[in-house]
C-alpha positions in Angstrom: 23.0 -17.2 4.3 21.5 -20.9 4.1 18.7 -21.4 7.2 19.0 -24.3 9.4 16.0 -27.4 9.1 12.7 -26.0 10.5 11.6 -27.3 13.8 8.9 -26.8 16.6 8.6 -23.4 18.8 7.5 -23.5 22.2 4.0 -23.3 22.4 1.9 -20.2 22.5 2.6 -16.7 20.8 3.6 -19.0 17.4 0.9 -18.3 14.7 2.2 -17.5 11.8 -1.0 -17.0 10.0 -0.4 -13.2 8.7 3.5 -14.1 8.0 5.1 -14.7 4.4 3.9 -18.2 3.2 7.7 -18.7 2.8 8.0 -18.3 6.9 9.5 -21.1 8.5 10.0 -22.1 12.7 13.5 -22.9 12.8 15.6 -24.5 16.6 15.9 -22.6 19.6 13.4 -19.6 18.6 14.7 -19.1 15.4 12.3 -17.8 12.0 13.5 -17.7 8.8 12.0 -16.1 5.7 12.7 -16.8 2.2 15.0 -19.4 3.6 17.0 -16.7 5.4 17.1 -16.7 9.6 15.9 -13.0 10.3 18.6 -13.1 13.6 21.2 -13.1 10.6 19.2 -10.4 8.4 19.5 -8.4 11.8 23.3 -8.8 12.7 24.1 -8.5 8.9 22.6 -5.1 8.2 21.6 -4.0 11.7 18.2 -2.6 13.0 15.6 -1.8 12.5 15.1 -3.1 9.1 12.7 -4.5 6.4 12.9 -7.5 4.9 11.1 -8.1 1.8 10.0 -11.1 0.8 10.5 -11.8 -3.1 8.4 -14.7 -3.9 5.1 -13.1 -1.5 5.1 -10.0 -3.7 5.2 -12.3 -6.5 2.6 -14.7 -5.6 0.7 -12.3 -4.4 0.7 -10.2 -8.0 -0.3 -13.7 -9.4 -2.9 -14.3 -7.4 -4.1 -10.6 -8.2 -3.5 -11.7 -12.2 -5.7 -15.1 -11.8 -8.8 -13.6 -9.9 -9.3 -10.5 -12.5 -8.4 -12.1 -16.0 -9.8 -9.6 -18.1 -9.0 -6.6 -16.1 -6.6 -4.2 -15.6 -4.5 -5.0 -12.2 -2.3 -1.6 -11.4 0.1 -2.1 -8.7 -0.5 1.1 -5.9 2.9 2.6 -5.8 2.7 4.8 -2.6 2.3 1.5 -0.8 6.3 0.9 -1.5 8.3 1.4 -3.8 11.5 0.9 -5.8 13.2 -0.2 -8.4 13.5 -4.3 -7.6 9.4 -3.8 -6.6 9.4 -2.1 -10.1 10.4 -4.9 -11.7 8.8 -7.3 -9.9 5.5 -5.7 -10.5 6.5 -5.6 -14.4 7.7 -9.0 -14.2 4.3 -10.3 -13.0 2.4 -8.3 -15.5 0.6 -5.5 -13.2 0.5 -2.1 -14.4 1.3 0.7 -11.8 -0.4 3.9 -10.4 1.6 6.4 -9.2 1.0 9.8 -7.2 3.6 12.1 -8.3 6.6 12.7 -10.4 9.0 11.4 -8.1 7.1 7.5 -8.7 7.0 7.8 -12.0 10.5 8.8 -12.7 11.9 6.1 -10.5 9.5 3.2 -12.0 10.6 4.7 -15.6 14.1 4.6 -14.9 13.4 1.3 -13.4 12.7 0.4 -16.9 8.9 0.6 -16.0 6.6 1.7 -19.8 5.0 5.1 -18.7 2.0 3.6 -20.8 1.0 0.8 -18.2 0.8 3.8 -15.4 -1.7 6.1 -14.0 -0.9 9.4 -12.5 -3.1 10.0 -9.0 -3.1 13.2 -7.2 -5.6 15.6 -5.6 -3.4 18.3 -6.2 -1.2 17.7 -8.8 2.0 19.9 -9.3 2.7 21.7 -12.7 6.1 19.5 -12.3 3.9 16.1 -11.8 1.7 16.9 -15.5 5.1 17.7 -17.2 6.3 14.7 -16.1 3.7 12.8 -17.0 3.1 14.0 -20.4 6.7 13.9 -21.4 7.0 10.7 -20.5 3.8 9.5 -21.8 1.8 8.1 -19.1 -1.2 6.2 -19.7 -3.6 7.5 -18.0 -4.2 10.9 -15.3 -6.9 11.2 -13.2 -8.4 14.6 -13.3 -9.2 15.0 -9.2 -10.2 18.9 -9.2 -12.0 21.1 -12.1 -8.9 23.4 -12.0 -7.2 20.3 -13.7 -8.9 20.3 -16.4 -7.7 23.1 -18.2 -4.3 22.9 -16.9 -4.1 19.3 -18.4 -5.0 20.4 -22.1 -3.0 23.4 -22.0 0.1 21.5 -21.3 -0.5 19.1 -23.9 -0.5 21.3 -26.5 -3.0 21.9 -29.8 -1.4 19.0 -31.5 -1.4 16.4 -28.6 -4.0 14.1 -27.1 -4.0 12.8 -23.8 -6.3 10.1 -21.9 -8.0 11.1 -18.5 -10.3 9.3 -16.5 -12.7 11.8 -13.5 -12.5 10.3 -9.9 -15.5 10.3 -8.6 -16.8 10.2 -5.3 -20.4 7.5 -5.2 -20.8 8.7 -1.0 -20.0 5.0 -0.1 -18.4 5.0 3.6 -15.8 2.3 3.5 -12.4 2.1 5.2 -10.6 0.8 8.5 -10.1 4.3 9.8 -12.3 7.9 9.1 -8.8 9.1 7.7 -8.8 6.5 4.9 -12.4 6.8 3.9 -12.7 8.3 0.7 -15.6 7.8 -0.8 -17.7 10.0 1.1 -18.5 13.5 0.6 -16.2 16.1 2.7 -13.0 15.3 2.0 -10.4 16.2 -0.2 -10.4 13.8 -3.1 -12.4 13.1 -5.9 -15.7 15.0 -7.4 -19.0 14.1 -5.6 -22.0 12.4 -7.1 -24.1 13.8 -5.1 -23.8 17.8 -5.9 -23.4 17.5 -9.7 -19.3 18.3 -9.5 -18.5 14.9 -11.6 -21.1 15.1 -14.0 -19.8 18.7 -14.5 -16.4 17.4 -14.8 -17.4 15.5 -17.0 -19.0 17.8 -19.5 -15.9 20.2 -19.6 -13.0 17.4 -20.2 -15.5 15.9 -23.3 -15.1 19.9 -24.6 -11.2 20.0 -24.1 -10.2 18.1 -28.0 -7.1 17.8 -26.1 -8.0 15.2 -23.5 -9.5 11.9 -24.4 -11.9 11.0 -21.5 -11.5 7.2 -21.5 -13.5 6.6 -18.6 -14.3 6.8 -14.7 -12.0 6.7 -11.5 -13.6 5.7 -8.1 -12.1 4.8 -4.8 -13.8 4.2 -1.5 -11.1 3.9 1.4 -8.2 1.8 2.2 -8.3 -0.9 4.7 -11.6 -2.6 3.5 -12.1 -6.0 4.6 -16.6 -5.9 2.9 -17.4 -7.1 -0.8 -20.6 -4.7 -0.5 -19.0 -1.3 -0.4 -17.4 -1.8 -3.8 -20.8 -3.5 -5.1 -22.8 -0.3 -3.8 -19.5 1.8 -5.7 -20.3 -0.4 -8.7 -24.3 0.4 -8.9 -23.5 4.1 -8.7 -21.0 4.5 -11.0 -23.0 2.6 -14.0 -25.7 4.7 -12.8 -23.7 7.9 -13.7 -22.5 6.2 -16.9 -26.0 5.7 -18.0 -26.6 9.5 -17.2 -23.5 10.4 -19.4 -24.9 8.6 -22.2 -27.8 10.2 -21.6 -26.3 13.6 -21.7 -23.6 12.8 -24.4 -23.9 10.3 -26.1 -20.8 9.1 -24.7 -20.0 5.7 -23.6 -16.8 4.8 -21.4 -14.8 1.7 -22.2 -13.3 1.8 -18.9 -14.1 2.1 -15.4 -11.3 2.3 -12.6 -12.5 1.2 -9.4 -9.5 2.1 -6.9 -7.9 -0.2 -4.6 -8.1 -0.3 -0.6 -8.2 -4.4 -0.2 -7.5 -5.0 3.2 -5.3 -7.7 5.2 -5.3 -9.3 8.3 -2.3 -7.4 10.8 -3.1 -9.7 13.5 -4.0 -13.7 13.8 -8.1 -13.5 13.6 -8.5 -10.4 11.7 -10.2 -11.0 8.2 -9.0 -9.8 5.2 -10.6 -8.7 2.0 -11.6 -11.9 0.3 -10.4 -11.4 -3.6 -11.9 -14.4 -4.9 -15.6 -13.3 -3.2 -14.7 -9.6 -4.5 -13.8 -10.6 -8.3 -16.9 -13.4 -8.7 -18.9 -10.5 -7.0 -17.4 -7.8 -8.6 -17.4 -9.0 -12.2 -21.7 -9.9 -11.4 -22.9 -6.6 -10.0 -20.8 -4.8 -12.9 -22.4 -7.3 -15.7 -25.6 -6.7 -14.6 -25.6 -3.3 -13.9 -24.9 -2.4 -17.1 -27.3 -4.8 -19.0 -29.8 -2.7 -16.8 -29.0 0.1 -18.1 -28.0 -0.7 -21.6 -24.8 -0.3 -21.6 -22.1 -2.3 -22.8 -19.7 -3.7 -20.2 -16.3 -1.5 -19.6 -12.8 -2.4 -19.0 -12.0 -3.2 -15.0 -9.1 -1.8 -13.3 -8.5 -2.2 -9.9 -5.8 -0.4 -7.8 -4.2 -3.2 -4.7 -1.0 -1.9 -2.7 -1.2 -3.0 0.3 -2.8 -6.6 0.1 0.0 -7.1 -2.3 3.5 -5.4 -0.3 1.9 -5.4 3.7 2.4 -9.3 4.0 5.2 -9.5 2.4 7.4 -7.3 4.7 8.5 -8.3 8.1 10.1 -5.1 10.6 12.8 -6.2 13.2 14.1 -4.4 15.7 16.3 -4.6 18.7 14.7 -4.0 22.2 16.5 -0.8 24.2 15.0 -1.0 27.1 12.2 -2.7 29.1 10.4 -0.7 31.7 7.8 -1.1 34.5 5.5 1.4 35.4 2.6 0.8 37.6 1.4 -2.1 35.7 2.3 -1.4 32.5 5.4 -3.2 30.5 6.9 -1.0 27.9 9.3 -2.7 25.6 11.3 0.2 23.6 12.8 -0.9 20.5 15.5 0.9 18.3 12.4 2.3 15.9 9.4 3.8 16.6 7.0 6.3 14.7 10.0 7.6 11.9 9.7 3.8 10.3 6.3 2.9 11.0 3.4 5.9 12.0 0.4 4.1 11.2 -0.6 3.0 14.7 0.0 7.0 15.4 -2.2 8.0 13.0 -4.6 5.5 12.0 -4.6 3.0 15.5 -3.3 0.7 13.5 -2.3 -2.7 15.2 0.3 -5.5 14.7 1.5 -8.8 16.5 5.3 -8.4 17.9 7.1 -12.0 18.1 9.9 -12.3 20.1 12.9 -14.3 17.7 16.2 -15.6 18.1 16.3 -17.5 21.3 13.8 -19.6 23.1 10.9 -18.2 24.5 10.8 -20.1 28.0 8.9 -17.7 30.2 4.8 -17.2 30.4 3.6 -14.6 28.5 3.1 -10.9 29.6 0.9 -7.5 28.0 3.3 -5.4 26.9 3.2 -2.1 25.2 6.2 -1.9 22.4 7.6 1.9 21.8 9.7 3.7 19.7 12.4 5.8 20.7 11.4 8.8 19.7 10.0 12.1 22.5 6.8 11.6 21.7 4.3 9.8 24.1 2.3 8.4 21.1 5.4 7.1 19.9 3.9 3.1 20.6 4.1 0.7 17.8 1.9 -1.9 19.5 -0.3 -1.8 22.3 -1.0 -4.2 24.8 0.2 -7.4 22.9 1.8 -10.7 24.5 5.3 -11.6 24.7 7.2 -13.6 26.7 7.6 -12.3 30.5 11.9 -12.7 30.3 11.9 -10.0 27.2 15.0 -8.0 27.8 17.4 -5.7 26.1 19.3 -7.1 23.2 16.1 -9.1 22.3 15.0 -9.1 18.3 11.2 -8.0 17.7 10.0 -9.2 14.1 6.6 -7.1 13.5 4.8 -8.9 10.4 2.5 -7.2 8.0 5.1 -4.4 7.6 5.7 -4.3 3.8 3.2 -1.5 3.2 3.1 2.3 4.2 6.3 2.1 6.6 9.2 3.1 4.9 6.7 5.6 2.0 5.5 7.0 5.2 9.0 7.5 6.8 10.3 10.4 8.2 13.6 11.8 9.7 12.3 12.4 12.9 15.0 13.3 16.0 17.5 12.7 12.5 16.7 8.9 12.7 18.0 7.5 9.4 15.4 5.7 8.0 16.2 1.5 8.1 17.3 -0.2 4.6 15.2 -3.0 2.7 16.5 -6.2 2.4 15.0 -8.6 -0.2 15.3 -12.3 0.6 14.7 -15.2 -1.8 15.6 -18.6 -2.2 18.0 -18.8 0.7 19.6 -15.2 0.0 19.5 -12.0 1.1 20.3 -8.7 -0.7 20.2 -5.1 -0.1 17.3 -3.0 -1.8 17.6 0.5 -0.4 20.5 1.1 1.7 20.0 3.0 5.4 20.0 6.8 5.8 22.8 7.9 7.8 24.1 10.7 9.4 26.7 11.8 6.5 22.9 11.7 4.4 21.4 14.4 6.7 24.8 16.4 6.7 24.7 16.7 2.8 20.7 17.9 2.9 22.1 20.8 5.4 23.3 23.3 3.2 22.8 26.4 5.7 25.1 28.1 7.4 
């Protein structure tokens, strides 16, 4: 599935800025990705799907590797996941945090070492710390005090197990207040600010079965400001000098979360990583010289910045419709394949692809198909004024929290993931059908 030479798009609507690197223009409104038209990703395995973009995860985890040396990078599972992003992540040397059994046991039977992961969870199942234990994961972060105990009980007199305490340093960071984390008042973590950490603390150091190897922090998701993670920085040292203080106990690592963000739309700034290592690696440094400490391990948590740009969404449009003097464009998706801009606002740049674009440009709103009014996947965005039914949508930026976040709304099957590279295209996770819901339906 060879793509034709590249050549010139009409002009307008054609930045390609937040696309793949890979992404090419290609004759009479064609794109390509990977070397593969989209147009034949679309009539080869239908819509709406994903397509995945092999090298851009890969560059991507390289990049990551390059700007932290001499830290830990651990690849965000619930950003996507599966087993070819398993190995990819492997591949590229990235170790992987994961939120709950079900992550684990895939990237382990992916042939993923348990050792290189993290378990994650505000509310971990008995079934998630099983899991984790038998298969030896590297690290769990203890979320709640309820944990505690629960964690050295199921390791046993004889066993030893490494936990880090998430803490919460009250920095206010994130695109949206329901990705903010690192504030009091919400569900994750153990605040600063009240004395639950350091009390956290104290009772894992008097559980011989846990090894407390250091502290967890992470301030939101979507965070496109070095400073927030520099303020995270001066606060956790500040709470490691205290330990010491208290202890005697110095950490060799410190985990400082993920939430890079990335540009969804031509103009929007993205988390610089160069600016946040140089930064990142100072304000660390010389916090703990302040405080006579010596300098911990880094870890650092990306998911999105490493799977959102390299996934591209395409769908077929339904319907076009005008009311008043709004356009709606419905595609054959909606809110079951993507529900960030449903719950977070979350906005992305629609390109029309696979013919010419020869008419002036138009606001459109682009729904789903699903009866639900917030059902919109992109609000008030150009496209040309001739879209009609039949017309392929390619949404960029759509590699992270779209098919995790899924759902089987109206009995949707969720779209497949297609993984292009070097002129090829190949089938990652196949499409839900109908026979899929059947099977589930056991009732009678």
């Amino acid at each position: 599935m060879s793509a034709p030479a590249p050549t010139e798009l009409p002009a307008g609507l054609d930045d390609l800025s937040v696309w793949p690197a890979s992404t090419a223009r290609l004759p009479e409104g064609h794109v390509s990705v990977g070397g593969v038209s989209l147009a034949d990703v679309a009539d080869r395995f239908d819509t709406p799907v994903y397509v995945l973009d092999e090298d851009e995860v890969r560059a991507r985890c390289r990049t990551y590797r390059a700007a932290f040396p001499d830290a830990d990078v651990l690849y965000a599972a619930k950003a996507f996941l599966s087993r070819a992003m398993v190995r990819w992540i492997d591949e590229e040397g990235l170790g992987l945090d994961v939120c709950s059994a079900g992550e684990l046991e895939l990237a382990v039977m992916a042939g993923f070492p348990a050792a290189r992961t993290v378990l994650h969870g505000n509310a971990k199942s008995p079934r998630d710390i099983e899991t984790a234990l038998r298969l030896g994961v590297g690290r769990i972060i203890v979320d709640s005090p309820s944990e505690i105990a629960r964690i050295a009980a199921l390791v046993g007199s004889d066993g030893r197990q490494k936990v880090m305490v998430r803490v919460v340093p009250g920095v206010s960071a994130g695109g949206h207040e329901k990705i903010r984390t690192g504030t009091d008042g919400q569900k994750f973590g153990l605040s600063l600010t009240d004395g639950s950490a350091q009390h956290a603390v104290a009772r894992v150091l008097g559980q011989p079965q846990l090894e407390l190897s250091g502290l967890h922090c992470h301030i939101g998701s979507q965070i496109t400001d070095v400073r927030p993670y520099l303020v995270a920085v001066r606060r956790m040292v500040g709470l490691m000098a205290r330990i010491k203080e208290s202890h005697g106990v110095t950490f060799p690592e410190l985990d400082m979360g993920g939430g890079h963000g990335v540009a969804y739309r031509p103009g929007e700034t993205a988390l610089d990583l160069t600016s946040l290592a140089r930064r990142l690696g100072r304000e660390l440094s010389s916090s703990c010289a302040a405080a006579g400490l010596p300098v911990p391990r880094l870890a650092i948590e990306p998911g999105r910045a490493i799977a959102a740009p390299a996934g591209v969404a395409l769908y077929r449009v339904l319907a076009v419709k005008h009311t008043g003097s709004t356009v709606f464009v419905a595609v054959d998706g909606g809110m079951s394949d993507n529900p960030r801009p449903a719950l977070y606002g979350a906005r992305y740049a629609p390109r029309l692809i696979g013919r010419p674009a020869t008419a002036e440009p138009v606001a459109a709103t682009v729904v789903g198909r699903h009866c639900e009014a917030g059902d919109v996947l992109a609000a008030d965005v150009l496209l040309p004024g001739d879209v009609r039914p039949g017309d392929l949508l390619a949404v960029p930026v759509s590699g992270a929290y779209q098919l995790s976040m899924a759902s089987a709304y109206n009995l949707v099957g969720r779209p497949p993931v297609v993984a292009v590279h070097d002129g090829s295209a190949r089938l990652l996770v196949r499409r839900e059908t109908q026979e899929d819901f059947r099977r589930r339906d056991v009732g009678a």
